[in-house]
N, C-alpha and C positions, 0 to 999 in steps of 0.2 A: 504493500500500500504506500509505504513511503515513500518508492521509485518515483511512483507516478503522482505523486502529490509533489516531487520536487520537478518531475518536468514539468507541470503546468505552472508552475512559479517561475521556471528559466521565461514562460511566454509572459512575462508581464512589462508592463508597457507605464513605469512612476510618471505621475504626473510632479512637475516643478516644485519643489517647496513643500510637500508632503512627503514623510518619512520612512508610513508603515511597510508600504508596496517595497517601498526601494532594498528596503531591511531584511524583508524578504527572498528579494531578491538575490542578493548581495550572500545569502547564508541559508540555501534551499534545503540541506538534507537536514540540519538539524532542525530548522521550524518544522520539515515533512515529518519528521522522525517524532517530534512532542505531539504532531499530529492524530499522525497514526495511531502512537499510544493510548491516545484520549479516548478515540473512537472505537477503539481493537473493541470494548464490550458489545457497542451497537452492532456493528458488526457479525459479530459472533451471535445474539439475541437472532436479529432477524434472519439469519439460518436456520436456527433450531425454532424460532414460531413459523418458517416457513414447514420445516420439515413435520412438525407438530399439526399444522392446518393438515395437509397431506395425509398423514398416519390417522387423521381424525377424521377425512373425509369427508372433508370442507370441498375439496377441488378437485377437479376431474381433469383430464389432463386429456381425453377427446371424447367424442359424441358417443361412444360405445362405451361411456363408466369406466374403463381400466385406468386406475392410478398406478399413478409412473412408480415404478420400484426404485429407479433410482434417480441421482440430481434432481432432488425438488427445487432447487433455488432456480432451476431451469423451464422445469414445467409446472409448477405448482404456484410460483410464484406471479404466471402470467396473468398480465391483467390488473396486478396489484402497484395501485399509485400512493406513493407515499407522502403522509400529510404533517408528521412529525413524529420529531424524538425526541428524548429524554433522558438524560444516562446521570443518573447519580449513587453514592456508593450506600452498599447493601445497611438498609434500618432508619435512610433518610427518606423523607417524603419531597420529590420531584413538584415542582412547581407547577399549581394548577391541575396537579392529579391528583381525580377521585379514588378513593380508597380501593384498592386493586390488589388482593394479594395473588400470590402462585398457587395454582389449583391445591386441591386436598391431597392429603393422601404423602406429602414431600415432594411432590412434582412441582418443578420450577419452570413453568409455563401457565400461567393464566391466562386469559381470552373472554372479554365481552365484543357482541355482536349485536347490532341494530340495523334495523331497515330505514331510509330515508329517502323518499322524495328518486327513487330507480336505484338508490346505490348501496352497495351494501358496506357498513362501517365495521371496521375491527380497530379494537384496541388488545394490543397483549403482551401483558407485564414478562420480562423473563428476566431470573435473577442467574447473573454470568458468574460465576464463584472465581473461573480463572481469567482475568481479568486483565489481566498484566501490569505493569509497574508502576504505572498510571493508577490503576485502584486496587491498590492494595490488600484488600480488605473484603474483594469485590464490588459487584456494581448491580445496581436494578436498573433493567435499561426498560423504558416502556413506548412502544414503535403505536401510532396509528395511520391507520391504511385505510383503504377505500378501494370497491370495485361496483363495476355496473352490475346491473343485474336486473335481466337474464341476461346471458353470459353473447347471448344474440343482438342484444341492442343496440339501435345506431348511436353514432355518436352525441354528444352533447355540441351544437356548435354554439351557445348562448355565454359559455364561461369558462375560464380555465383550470377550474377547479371541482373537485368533489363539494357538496352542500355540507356550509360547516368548514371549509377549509378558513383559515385566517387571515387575512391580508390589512396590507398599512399602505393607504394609499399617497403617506408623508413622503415615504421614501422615492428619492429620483433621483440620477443619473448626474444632474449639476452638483451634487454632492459629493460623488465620489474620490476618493483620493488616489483612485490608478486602476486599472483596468486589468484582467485577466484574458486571456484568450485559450480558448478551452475546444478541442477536436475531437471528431468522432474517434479515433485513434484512439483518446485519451478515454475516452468513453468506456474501450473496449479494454482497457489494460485494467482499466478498474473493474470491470467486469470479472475477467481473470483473475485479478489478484483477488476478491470478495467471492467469488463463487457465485453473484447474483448476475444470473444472463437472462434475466426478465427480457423477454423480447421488447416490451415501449423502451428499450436502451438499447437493442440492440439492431432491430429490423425498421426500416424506413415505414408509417402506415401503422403500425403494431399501436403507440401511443393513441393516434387520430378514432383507430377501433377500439380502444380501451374509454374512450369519453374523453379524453382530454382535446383544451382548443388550440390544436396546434397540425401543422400542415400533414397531408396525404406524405409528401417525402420526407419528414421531420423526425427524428427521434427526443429523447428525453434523455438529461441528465440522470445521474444516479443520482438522489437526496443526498447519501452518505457521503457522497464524493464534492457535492457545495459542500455539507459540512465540513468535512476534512481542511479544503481549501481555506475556508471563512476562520478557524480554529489554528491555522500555520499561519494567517496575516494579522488575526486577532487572537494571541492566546489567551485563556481565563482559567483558574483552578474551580475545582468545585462543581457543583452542578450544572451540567450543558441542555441547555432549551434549544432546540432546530425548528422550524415552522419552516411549510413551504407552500406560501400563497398559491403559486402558480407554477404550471413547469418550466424546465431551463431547454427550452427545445433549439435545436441545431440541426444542418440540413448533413442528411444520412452520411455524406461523405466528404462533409467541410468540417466552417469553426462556426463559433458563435464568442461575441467579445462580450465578458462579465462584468457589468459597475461594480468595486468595490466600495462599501460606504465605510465611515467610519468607527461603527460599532460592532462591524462583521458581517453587516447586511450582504446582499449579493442583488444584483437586477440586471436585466437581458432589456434594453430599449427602451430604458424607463419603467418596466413591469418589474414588481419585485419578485425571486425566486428565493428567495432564503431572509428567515428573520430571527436575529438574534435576540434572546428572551434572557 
């Protein structure tokens, strides 16, 4: 993860007089490397609530019922748009979450699910025990998601987001203090190196069929991958808030250039994709 969290920092483009971007710049592997750390639990959680949906049969992986025996983060995950994260260390309560423990029994996977308005919402707390050096102690990381539903439906073309998703519509582009430039390439190494090849990441159409408003040739950022970026220009201790108003869409086999703001926000043309809480 760190690789490619320090090549997308070599693309960055300081703006005059502003410090953060440049600093970044100037010293890629060790900001990607506190990075990565921070993240390693989210991470890890939304593997195992993916493989978890899966073994629960939540998701079908084609029209004939057969769930995939194996790589769920491949097929189980398809469809699944991510609206935020949460990662704080195990016994603290995460900002803004309702009381959610790990299912019964010791199982470190819990899951609420609701219907709203065609979509369907998941929330699902997972407590990562091995965490890495970043949390010591552990970490509860709590991912929510969103998928249409039925799994046939057209698109949404009225919004860029699931209902419920959060947005600020303060944040814009004249703020920014340097810019990232971010490739489908970059897209795909993160994929690889997460294990998550949700196709709205990886196939051009996949996002546009999933609800999101974003072009027929377009894909989507990984969430975990603004955060990562947002986390190596902006670091913080402590509990990590991710929000993602809107997608970070880029055309299947370009770039797309990221506002950085000064809180760790992230925006694509003036739309926000990333909000730091």
């Amino acid at each position: 993860m760190a690789a490619v969290i320090a090549r997308v920092l070599m693309h960055t483009a300081p703006t005059p007089g502003r410090e953060t971007v440049a600093t970044a710049r100037s010293a890629p592997w060790s900001r990607a490397t506190g990075a990565a750390q921070q993240l390693l639990p989210a991470v890890l959680a939304l593997g195992r609530l993916t493989e978890h949906l899966v073994s629960d049969g939540a998701f079908e992986s084609d029209s004939a019922g057969q769930r995939p025996p194996e790589r769920p983060m491949e097929t189980g995950a398809a469809g699944l748009i991510h609206r935020r994260c949460r990662i704080a260390p195990v016994g603290a309560q995460a900002p803004d979450d309702r009381p959610q423990e790990p299912g019964a029994g010791g199982a470190e996977v819990g899951l609420r699910r609701t219907a709203r308005g065609g979509w369907e919402l998941l929330q699902g707390a997972v407590v990562v025990r091995d965490a890495g050096p970043a949390w010591p102690a552990g970490a509860r990381v709590t991912h929510d998601l969103a998928r249409r539903t039925p799994p046939t439906a057209p698109p949404v073309p009225t919004g860029p987001h699931p209902p419920g998703a959060d947005t600020d519509s303060a944040l814009r582009d004249v703020d920014t203090p340097g810019t990232l430039t971010i490739t489908a390439a970059d897209v795909r190494a993160w994929a690889d190196a997460t294990g998550d090849h949700n196709p709205i990441h990886l196939h051009p159409g996949a996002a546009h069929r999933a609800g999101l408003a974003v072009g027929e040739q377009e894909l989507v950022a990984h969430g975990l991958l603004l955060g990562a970026l947002s986390l190596a220009l902006t670091p913080t201790t402590g509990v990590v808030d991710l929000r993602f108003p809107g997608p970070a869409a880029l055309p299947g086999g370009g770039a797309a250039r990221l506002g950085v703001l000064p809180a760790g926000g992230l925006t694509i043309a003036g739309r926000t994709v990333l909000v730091r809480r």
